[in-house]
N, C-alpha and C positions, 0 to 999 in steps of 0.2 A: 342850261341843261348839262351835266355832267355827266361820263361814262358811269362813276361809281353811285349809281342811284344806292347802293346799301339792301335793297329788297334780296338781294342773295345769300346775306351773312347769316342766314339760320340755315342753309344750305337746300333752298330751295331755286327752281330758277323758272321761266314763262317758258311754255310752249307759243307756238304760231294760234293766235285768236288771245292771248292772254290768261291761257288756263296754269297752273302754277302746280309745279310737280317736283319730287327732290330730284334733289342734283344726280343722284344714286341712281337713277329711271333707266332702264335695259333703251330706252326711246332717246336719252338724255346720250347715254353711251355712244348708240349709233349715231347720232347727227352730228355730237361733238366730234368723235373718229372721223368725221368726214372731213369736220374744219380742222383737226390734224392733216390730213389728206393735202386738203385746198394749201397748207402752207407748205407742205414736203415739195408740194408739183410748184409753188412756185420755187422754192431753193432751187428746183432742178433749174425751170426755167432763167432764173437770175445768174446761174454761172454756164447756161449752155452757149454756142455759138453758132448752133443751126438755124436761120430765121424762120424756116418754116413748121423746125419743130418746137419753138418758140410759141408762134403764134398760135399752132394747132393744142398747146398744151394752157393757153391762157383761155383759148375756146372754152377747153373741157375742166376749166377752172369757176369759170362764170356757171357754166350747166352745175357742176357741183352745188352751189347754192340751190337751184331749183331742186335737185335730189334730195338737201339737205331738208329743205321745208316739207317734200312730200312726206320725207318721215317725220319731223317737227311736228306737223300738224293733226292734231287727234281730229277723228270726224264729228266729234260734237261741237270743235271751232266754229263761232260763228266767220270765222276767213277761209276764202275755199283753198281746197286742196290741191298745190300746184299740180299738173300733168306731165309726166316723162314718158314722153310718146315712142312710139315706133320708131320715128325719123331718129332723132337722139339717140338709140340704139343701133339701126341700120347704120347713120356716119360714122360711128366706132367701128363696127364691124367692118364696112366701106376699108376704112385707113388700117387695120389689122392687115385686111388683103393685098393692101400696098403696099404695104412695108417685107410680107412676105414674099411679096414676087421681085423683092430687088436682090440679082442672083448673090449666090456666099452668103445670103444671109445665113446667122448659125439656128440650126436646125436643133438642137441638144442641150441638155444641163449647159446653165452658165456660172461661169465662178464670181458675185459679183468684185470691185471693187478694181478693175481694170482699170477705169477713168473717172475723173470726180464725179464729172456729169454722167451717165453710164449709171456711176452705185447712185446718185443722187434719185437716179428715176427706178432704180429699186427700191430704197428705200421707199417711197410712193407707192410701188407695187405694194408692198408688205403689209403697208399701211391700209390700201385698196383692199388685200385678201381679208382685212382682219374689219373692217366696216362689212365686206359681204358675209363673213358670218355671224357677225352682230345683228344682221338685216336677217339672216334665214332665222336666227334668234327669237328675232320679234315675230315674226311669222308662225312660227313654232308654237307661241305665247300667243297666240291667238290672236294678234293685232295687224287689222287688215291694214296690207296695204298692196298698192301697186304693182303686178309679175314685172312691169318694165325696171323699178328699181333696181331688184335685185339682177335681172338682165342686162343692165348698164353696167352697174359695180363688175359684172362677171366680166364684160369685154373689155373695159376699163382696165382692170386689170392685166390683161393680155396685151392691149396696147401699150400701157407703160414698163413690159417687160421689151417688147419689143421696141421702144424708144430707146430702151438701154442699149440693145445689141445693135440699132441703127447707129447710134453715136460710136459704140465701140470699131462697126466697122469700117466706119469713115476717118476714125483715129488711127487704124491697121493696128486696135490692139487686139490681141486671141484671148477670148474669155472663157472657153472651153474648159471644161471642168473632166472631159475623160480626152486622150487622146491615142493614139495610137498604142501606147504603150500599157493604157490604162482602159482596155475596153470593157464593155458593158454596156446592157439592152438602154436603151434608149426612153425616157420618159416623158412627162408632160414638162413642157418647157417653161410655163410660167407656174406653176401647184395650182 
């Protein structure tokens, strides 16, 4: 058995159950951005030196996949439709709350690009924001699926803005994008 079966050269590719849809599919989009995603967080992960945010981001790399099938999977597949539960959302949320309560965390616009690892997990962020609105996309388009989806992508996001500015401030670098000299109201930290 071979990776290149050839069944995609006319630009078509399977969903989850073996239904066969173009490559072009708003459905094809979202899942693929995800497995853009799943390889960003691992970059991060491959050049980080935090073990626990290592480990915490290989977690939500494995989860990735089961978000990635819940949209993959049309409901007329004969294969069920994985579940991204509550739990899955609450531990995102959980470690959001943890990372904010470790004190100096930055509170503010951040400029990335402070530390490799830092942008590495912006870069992921970016990638996160842009699968979440591929996902409200498909919702949009009338194609059910899951509240918890798009609720994981949203925390997900936040967490991986917040794994940057964790690294940055265990590095003592200043990522701050206004400072004293440059003030201005204060916005949402991850968009």
């Amino acid at each position: 058995m071979s990776i290149a079966t050839m069944r995609g050269d006319g630009g078509q590719t399977g969903l989850s159950g073996g239904i066969r849809v173009s490559k072009s599919s708003p459905r094809v989009e979202a899942f693929g951005t995800l497995d853009e995603l799943i390889s960003a967080m691992g970059f991060a992960r491959a050049i980080c030196h935090n073990e626990e945010l290592c480990a915490a981001t290989k977690r939500i790399q494995k989860e990735l996949f089961k978000v990635a099938s819940a949209i993959s999977t049309p409901p007329e597949s004969p294969k069920g439709i994985p579940v991204v539960d509550d739990a899955m959302v609450d531990a995102l949320t959980a470690h959001v709350h943890q990372i904010e309560a470790i004190p100096g965390m930055l509170n503010d616009w951040s400029l990335p690009g402070e530390d490799p690892v830092s942008a590495a997990f912006d870069v992921a962020r970016t990638i996160c924001r842009r699968s979440e609105r591929l996902v409200v996309g498909l919702g949009e388009n009338g194609l059910p699926l899951q509240p918890n989806v798009l609720r994981y992508l949203n925390r997900l996001s936040d967490l991986l803005w917040l794994f940057g500015r964790q690294v940055e401030k265990e590095m003592g670098k200043d990522a701050r994008l206004r400072d004293e000299n440059t003030p201005g109201p204060k916005w949402s930290r991850a968009w």
